[in-house]
GUVEX-699389 format. One record per residue: x, y, z of N, C-alpha, C in turn; residue in three letters. Coordinates in steps of 0.1 Angstrom, whole numbers, padded with zeros to 4 digits, always signed. Layout:
<sites>
XYZXYZXYZala/...
</sites>
This chain:
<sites>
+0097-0095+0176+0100-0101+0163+0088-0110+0159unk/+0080-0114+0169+0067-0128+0166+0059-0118+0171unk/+0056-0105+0177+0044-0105+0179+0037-0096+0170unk/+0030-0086+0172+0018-0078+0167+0020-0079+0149unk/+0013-0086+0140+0015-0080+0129+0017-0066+0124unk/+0014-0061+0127+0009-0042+0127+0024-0042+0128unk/+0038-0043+0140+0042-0039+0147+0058-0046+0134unk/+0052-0058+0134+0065-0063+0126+0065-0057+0112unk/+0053-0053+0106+0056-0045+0095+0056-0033+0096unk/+0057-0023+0106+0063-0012+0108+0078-0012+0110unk/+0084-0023+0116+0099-0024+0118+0105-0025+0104unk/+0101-0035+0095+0105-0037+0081+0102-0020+0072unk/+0094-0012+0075+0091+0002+0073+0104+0007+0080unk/+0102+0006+0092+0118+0017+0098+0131+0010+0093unk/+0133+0003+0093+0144-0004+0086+0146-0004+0069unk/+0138+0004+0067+0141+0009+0050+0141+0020+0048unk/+0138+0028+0059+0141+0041+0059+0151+0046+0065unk/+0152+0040+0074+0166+0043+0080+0180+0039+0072unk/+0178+0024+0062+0191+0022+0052+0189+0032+0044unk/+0175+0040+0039+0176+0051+0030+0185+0062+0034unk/+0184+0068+0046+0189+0078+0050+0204+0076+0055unk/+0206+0065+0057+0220+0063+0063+0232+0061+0051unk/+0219+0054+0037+0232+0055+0029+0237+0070+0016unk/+0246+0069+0013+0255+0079+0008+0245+0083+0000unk/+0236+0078-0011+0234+0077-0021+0217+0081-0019unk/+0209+0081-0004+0197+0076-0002+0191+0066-0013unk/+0197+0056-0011+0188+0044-0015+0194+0034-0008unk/+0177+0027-0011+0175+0013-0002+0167+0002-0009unk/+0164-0010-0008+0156-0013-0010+0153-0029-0009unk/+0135-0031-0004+0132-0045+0008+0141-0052+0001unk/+0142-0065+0008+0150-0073+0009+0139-0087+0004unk/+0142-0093-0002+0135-0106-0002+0128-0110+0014unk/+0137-0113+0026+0132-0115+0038+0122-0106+0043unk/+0121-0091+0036+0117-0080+0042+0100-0084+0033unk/+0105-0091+0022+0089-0087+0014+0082-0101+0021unk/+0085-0113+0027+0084-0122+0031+0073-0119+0044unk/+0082-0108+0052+0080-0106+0068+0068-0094+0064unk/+0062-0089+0054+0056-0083+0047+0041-0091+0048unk/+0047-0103+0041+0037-0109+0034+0027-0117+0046unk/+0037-0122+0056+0031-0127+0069+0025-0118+0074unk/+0028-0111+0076+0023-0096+0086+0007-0093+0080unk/+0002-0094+0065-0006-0090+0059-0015-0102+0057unk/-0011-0118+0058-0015-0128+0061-0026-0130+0071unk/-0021-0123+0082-0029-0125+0092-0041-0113+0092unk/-0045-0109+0085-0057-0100+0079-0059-0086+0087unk/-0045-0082+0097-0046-0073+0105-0047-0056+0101unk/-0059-0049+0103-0058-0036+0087-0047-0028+0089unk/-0037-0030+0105-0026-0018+0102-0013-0025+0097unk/-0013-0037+0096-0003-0045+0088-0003-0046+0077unk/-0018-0047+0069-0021-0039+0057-0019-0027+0049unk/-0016-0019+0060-0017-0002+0056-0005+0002+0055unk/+0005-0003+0065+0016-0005+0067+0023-0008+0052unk/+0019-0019+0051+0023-0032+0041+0021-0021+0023unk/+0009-0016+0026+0012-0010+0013+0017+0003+0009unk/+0020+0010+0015+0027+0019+0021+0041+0017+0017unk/+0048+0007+0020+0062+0000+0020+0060+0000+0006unk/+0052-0013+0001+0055-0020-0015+0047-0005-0029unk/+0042+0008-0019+0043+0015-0031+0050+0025-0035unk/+0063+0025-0022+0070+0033-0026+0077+0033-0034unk/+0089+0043-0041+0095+0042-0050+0111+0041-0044unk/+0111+0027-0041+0127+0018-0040+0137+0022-0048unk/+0149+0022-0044+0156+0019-0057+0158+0004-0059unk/+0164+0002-0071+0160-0019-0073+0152-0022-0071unk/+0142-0018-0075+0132-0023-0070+0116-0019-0079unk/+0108-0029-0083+0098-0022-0095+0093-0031-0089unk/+0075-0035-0089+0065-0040-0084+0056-0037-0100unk/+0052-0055-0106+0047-0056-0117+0030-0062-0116unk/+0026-0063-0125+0014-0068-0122+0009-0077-0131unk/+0001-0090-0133-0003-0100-0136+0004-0107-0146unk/+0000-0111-0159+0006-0117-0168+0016-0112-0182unk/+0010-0099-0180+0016-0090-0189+0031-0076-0178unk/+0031-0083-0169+0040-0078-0163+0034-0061-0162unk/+0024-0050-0159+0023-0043-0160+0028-0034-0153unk/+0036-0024-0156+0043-0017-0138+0024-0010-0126unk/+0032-0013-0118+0025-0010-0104+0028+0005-0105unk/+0011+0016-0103+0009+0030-0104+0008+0032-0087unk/+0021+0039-0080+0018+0046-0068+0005+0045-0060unk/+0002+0058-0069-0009+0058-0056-0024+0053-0059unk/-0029+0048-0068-0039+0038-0068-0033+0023-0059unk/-0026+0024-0059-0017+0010-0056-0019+0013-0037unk/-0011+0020-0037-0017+0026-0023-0033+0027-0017unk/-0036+0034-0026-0054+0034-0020-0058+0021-0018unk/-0052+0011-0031-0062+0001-0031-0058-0008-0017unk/-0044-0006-0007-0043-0011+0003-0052-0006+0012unk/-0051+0008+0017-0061+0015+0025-0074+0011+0023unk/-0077+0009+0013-0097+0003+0010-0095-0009+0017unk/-0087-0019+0015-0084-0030+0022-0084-0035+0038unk/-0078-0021+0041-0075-0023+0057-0089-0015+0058unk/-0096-0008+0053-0113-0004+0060-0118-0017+0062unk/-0122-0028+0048-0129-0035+0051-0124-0044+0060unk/-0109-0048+0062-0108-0056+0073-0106-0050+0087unk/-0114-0039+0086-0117-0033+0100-0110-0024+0107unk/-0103-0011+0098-0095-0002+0103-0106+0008+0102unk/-0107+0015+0116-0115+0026+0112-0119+0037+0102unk/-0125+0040+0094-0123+0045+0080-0140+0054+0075unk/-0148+0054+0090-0160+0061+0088-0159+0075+0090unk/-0170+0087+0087-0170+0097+0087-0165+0108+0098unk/-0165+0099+0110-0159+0103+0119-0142+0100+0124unk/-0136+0094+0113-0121+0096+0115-0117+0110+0116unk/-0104+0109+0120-0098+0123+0119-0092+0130+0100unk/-0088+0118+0088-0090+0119+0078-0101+0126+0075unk/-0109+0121+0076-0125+0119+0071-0132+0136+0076unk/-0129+0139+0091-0133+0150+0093-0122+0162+0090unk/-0105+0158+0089-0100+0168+0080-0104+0174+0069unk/-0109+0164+0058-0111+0165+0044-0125+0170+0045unk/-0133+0170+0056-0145+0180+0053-0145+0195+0058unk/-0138+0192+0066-0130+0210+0074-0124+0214+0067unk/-0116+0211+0057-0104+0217+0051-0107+0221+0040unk/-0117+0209+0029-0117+0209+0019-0129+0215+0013unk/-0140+0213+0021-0152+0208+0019-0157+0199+0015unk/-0148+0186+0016-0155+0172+0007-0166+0165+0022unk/-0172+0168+0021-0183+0162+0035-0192+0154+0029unk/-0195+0148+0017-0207+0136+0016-0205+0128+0016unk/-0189+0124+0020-0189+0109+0017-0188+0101+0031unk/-0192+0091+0033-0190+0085+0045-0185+0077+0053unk/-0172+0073+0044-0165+0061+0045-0150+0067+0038unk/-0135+0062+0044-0127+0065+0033-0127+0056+0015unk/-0131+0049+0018-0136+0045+0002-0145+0054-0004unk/-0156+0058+0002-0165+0073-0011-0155+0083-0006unk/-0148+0086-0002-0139+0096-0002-0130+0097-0017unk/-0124+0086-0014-0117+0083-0029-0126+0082-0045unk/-0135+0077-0042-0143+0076-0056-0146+0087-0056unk/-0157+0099-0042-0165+0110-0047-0152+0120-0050unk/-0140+0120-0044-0128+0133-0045-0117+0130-0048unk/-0110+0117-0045-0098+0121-0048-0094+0109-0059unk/-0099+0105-0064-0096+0092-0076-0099+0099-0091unk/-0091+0098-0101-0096+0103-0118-0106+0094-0116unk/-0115+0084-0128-0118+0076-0131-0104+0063-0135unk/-0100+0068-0142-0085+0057-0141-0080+0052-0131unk/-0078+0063-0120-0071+0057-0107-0083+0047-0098unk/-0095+0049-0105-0105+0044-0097-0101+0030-0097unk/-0102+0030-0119-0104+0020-0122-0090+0008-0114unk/-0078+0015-0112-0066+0006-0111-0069+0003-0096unk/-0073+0013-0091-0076+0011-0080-0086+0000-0075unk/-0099-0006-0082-0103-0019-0081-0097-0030-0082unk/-0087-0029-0094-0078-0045-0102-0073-0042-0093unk/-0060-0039-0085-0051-0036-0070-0059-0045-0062unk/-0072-0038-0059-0076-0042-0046-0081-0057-0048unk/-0084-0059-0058-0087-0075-0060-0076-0083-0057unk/-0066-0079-0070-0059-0089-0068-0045-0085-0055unk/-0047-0077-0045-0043-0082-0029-0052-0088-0021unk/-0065-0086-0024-0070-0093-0017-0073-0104-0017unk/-0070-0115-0028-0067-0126-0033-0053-0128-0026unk/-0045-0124-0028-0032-0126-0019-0036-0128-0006unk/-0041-0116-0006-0041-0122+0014-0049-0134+0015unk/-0063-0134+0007-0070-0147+0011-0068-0162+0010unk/-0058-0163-0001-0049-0176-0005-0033-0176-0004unk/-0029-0165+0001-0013-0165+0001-0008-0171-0016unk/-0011-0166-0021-0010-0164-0038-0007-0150-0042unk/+0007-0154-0040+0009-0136-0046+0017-0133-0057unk/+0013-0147-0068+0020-0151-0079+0015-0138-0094unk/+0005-0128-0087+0002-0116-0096+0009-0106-0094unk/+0018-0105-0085+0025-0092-0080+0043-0097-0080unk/+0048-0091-0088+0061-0096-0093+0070-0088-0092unk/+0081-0086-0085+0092-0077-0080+0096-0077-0090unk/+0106-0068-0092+0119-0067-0109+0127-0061-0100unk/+0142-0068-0103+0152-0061-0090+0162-0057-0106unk/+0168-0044-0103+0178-0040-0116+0170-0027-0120unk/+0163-0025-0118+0151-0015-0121+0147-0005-0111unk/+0143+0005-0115+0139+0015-0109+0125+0017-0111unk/+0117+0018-0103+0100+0024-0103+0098+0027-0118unk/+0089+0028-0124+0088+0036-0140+0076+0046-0133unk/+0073+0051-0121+0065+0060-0119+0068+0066-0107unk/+0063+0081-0105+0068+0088-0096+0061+0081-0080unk/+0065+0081-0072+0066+0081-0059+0050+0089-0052unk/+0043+0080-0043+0028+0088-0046+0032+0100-0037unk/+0023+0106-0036+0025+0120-0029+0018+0125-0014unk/
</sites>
């Protein structure tokens, strides 16, 4: 329960999947304590607590919507997601050419110039829009994690996602 960050935000992951599946209706969704035990987990700057972490907050909950800055914008899946993943590279999750991603996506696909999972995303799998959301994301979590200020990122409970579920 106190130890590995990585480890405590995988339990908060199995425990929302498991109320997903268990209830009648498949739905579930974190708990105030759960986005808390989230937020510590991702505090401690660990990249699979991170990866973890965004993973959880981009899914599509029920009750549950993830907004963004002043204008309340809804939160887009999977730029939302990437911009965690770019996160956990630079805080040290392996994410060079020789991952097993990195060397799927050049065996499979042929995407082979990029060298990092970040030019992966910019050179193949991001529009220009998803790029773009995908910078403001990564900013402003990474301000989160660096000041525990996560007064940009604003749950709405009563609501449902306004976008599909990334893929």
């Amino acid at each position: 329960a106190g130890g590995e960050p990585a480890a405590r935000a995988l339990v908060v992951e199995q425990d929302l999947w498991a109320a997903r599946r268990s209830s009648g209706t498949r739905t579930a969704s974190p708990s105030d304590a759960q986005l808390e035990a989230l937020k510590d987990a991702v505090s401690t700057r660990d990249p699979e607590a991170i990866r973890v972490a965004g993973r959880v907050l981009a899914n599509g909950w029920s009750d549950f919507a993830l907004r963004t800055g002043a204008d309340d914008l809804p939160v887009e899946p999977r730029p939302f997601v990437n911009a965690w993943l770019v996160l956990a590279c630079e805080y040290g999750a392996p994410c060079g050419a020789d991952t097993p991603r990195m060397q799927q996506a050049c065996a499979l696909q042929g995407h082979c110039d990029a060298q990092s999972f970040p030019d992966y995303l910019a050179y193949y799998a991001s529009t220009p829009y998803d790029s773009t959301l995908l910078m403001q994301y990564r900013g402003l979590v990474r301000t989160a994690i660096e000041t525990g200020d996560w007064s940009q990122l604003h749950v709405v409970r009563g609501q449902a996602p306004t976008t599909n579920r990334p893929t």
